[in-house]
Each structure stands twice: as structure tokens, then as C-alpha cells.
N, C-alpha and C positions, 0 to 999 in steps of 0.2 A: 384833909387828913386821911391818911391810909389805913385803911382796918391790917391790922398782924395777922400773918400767916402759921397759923397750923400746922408743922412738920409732921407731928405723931399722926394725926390723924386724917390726912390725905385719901382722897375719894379713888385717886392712883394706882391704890398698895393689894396686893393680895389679887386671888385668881378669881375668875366669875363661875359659878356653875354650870356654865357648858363647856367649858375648859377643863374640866373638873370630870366631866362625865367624856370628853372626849379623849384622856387620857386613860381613863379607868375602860373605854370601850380598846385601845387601842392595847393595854393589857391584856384586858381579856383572851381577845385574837392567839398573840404570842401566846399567852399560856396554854391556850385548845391546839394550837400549831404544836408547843413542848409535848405536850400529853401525847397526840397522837404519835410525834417520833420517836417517844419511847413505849412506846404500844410496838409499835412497827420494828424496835431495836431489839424487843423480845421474842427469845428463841429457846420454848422449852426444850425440844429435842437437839441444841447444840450444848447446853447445859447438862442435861443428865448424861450424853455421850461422853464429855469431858469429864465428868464425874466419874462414870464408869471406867472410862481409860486411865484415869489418877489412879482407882479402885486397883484393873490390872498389874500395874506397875508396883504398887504398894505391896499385889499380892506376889508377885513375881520375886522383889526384894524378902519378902516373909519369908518364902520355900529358900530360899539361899541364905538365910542369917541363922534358920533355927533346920538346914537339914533335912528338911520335910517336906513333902508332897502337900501342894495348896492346892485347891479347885474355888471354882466363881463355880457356881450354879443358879440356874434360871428355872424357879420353880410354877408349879400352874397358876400362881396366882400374880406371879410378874414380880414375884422379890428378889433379890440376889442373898444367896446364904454363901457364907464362906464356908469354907473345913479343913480337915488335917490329916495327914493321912502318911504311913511308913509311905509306899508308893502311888506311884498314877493309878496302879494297877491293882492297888489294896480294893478289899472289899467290906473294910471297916473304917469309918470316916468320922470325926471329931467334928462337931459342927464348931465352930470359935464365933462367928457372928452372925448378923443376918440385918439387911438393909433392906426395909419395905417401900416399893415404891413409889407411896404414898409419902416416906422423905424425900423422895427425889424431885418430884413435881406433885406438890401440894394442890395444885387444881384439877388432878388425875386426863391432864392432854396428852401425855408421853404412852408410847404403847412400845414394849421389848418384845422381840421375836428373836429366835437364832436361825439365822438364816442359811449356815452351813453344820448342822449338828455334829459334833465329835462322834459322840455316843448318847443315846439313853440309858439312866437307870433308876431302877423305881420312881418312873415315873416325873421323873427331872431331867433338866438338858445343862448335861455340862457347858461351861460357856469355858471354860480354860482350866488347865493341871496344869500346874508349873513343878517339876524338880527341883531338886536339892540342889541341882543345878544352871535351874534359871531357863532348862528349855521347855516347852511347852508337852503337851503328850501328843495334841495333835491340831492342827491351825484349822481356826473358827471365824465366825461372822456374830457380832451380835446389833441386827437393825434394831434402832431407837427412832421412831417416828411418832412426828405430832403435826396433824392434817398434812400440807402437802410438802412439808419439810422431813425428811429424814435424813439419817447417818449412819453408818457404818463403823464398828470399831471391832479390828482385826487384829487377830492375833496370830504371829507367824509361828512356827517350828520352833525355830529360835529362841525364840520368846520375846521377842518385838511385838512394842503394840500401838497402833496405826489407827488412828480418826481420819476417816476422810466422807465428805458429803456426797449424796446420791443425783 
């Protein structure tokens, strides 16, 4: 007589524990591999530079919709303040905004410098005048650097404004 076979509960079915752990090791890897190339694909200073260059452009677009003289300024503590002004060459300025920053790169790795100064005043570095007409008052550098990576974002006469890396 033959003993009946058991389909459900077959000694066959299901993974063993080292199968089990050599899957979960072979995850692991990939995820430390993921991790670290997006470690590596992070680029505070190509971030805040495009930020900044979106920033000129927006400001550039301002001075030509509303008529007015806009400046970017870079003050001693590495913020950018906007303002408003009849001209470039006014001596009375409207502050409109101001971007700390500390929004810009939240883990404070980004360092601003200007690297070709327009002009000083009170103690601030113009980083761009735009006219009512969209030209600039006079072409600037503002380096954005974080360790050995930095940028550049230039502003022409014109009022063109240019990212390029260092």
C-alpha cells in the first residue's frame, strides 16, 4: 500500500535562511552603493549658483515690468537683499526682499564672495543694478563656493546672466 502524498506541506516549498540573509546582504551593498552616489551627485555650490542666476533674471525681468532700477546686493553676513530704486544711481533704495543664506544651503557649506565689485556702499557689495531697461549698471562676478567646487554667475552690461564653473 502507498502512503498519500502531502502537496500543501512539502519539505520543498519556501526559502532557507541563508538565502534569506544572502539576499538581504546583497541589498544592503546596493543601498550603501545608492547612498553614496547620491552623496557624490550633491552639489551645494551648483544649487545656490542656479538659484542665484534664476534670482538675476527674475530681478532683471522686475526693473523692466515695473520701470524701476532693481539691485541684488551681497551683504556682510552673505545674504542677498533686493531693492528698488528711481535709478542705478539713486541714493535712496526700497529694500522689497531679502534671502538669508541660510535658505539657500541649509547646512551653511556655500560661501558668496564678489569677485569683481561694481561698487561699495554702506558697507554692501552691489552684486547687480538692472534698469528700467534691462541693462545692467555695470558687469559683475559673484563666486559661490563650497570646498573645492565653485561657480561663477556673471553678469554682463547687457544684462545677460551666465553660470559657468571654475
Amino acid at each position: 500500500m502507498t502512503t498519500p502524498r502531502n502537496s500543501i506541506h512539502s519539505p520543498t516549498q519556501g526559502f532557507t535562511l541563508l538565502e534569506l540573509l544572502v539576499v538581504m546582504a546583497i541589498l544592503g551593498i546596493l543601498f550603501g552603493f545608492g547612498m553614496w552616489s547620491y552623496r557624490s551627485a550633491q552639489n551645494p555650490a551648483r544649487e545656490v549658483s542656479r538659484g542665484t542666476h534664476a534670482a538675476l533674471i527674475q530681478l532683471r525681468a522686475d526693473a523692466v515690468a515695473n520701470t524701476q532700477a532693481r539691485r541684488m546686493i551681497l551683504t556682510n553676513g552673505g545674504d542677498l537683499q533686493f531693492q528698488s530704486g528711481a535709478t542705478c544711481a539713486a541714493t535712496t533704495w526700497t529694500e522689497t526682499s531679502t534671502v538669508p543664506l541660510a535658505d539657500l544651503d541649509p547646512q551653511s557649506r556655500v560661501s558668496l564672495t564678489l569677485a569683481s565689485p561694481t561698487f561699495t556702499a554702506a558697507q554692501t557689495k552691489v552684486v547687480a543694478c538692472f534698469s528700467s531697461r534691462g541693462q545692467a549698471s555695470a558687469s559683475s562676478e559673484l563666486q559661490v563656493r563650497a570646498g573645492t567646487r565653485a561657480y561663477v554667475v556673471e553678469v554682463a552690461l547687457g544684462g545677460a546672466v551666465r553660470t559657468r564653473g571654475l
